[in-house]
N, C-alpha and C positions, 0 to 999 in steps of 0.2 A: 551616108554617114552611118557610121555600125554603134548600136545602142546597148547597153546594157542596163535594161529595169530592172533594180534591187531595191525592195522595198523593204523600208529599216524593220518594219514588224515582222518579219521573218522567225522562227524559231531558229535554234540551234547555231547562232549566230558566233558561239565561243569555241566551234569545230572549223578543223582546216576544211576551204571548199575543197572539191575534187578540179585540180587543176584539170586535167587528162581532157573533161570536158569541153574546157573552153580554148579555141584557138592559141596556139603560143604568144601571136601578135596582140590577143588582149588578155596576159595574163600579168602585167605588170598595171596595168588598170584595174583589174579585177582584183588585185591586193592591194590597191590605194582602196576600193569601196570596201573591202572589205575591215580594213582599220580603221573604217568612217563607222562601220559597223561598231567595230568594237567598243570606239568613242562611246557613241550612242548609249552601248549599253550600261555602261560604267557610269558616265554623265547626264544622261535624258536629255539629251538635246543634239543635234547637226554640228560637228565641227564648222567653225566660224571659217574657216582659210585653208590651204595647204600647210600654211605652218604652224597651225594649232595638230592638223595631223602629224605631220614631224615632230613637234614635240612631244606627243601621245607617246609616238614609236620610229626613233632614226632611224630604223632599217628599213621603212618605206621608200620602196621604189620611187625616185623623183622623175625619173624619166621614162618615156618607152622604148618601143626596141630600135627605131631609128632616130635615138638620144635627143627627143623633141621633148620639155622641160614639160609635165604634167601643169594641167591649170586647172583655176574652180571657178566655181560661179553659182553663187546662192542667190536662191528670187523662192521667194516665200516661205513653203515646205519642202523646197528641194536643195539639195545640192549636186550640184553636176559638177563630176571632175569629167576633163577632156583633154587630148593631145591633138595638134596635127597631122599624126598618121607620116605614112610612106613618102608624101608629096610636101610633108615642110611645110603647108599652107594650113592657117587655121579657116573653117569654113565651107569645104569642100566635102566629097562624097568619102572619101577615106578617112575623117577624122575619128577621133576612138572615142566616146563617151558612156561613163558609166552614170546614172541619174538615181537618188539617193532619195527617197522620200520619206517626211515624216508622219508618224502615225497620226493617226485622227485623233487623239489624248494630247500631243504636242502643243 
């Protein structure tokens, strides 16, 4: 399963990442966390849902690149947005997940 730890207390959180770095297959994930980011910063707190981030910003990518509908899943100080990846199945070693932590002041 391919992870991506972004931790909310990050500086410079109101700059474009550098796509170039990150895999094409996690770059529609990687702009769902990073408008989690943004949330964040404007609000103090984890968006509640996918659709608290859609409303944030409708031009967030709702799917990834083999049009598997982005999901979340909040448990404590995290939120993890995830896809099913290549294989369609949620679960397995190709799912995409980005994991969203809040700071220690949260």
């Amino acid at each position: 399963m391919a992870t991506l730890l972004i931790p909310v207390w990050l500086t410079g959180c109101d700059q474009v990442p550098e796509t170039s770095d990150v895999p094409t297959e996690a770059q529609s994930i990687t702009q769902v966390a990073y408008v989690a980011l943004l949330f964040r910063s404007e609000h103090n707190r984890l968006p509640e849902s996918m659709d608290e981030i859609l409303e944030y910003d409708e031009t967030t990518p709702q799917t990834d690149e083999w049009d598997n509908k982005f999901q979340f899943d909040r448990q404590d100080d995290e939120f993890i947005v995830y896809s099913a990846g290549p294989d369609q199945q949620i679960g397995t070693e190709d799912d995409l997940r980005a994991v969203l932590k809040s700071s220690p002041a949260e």
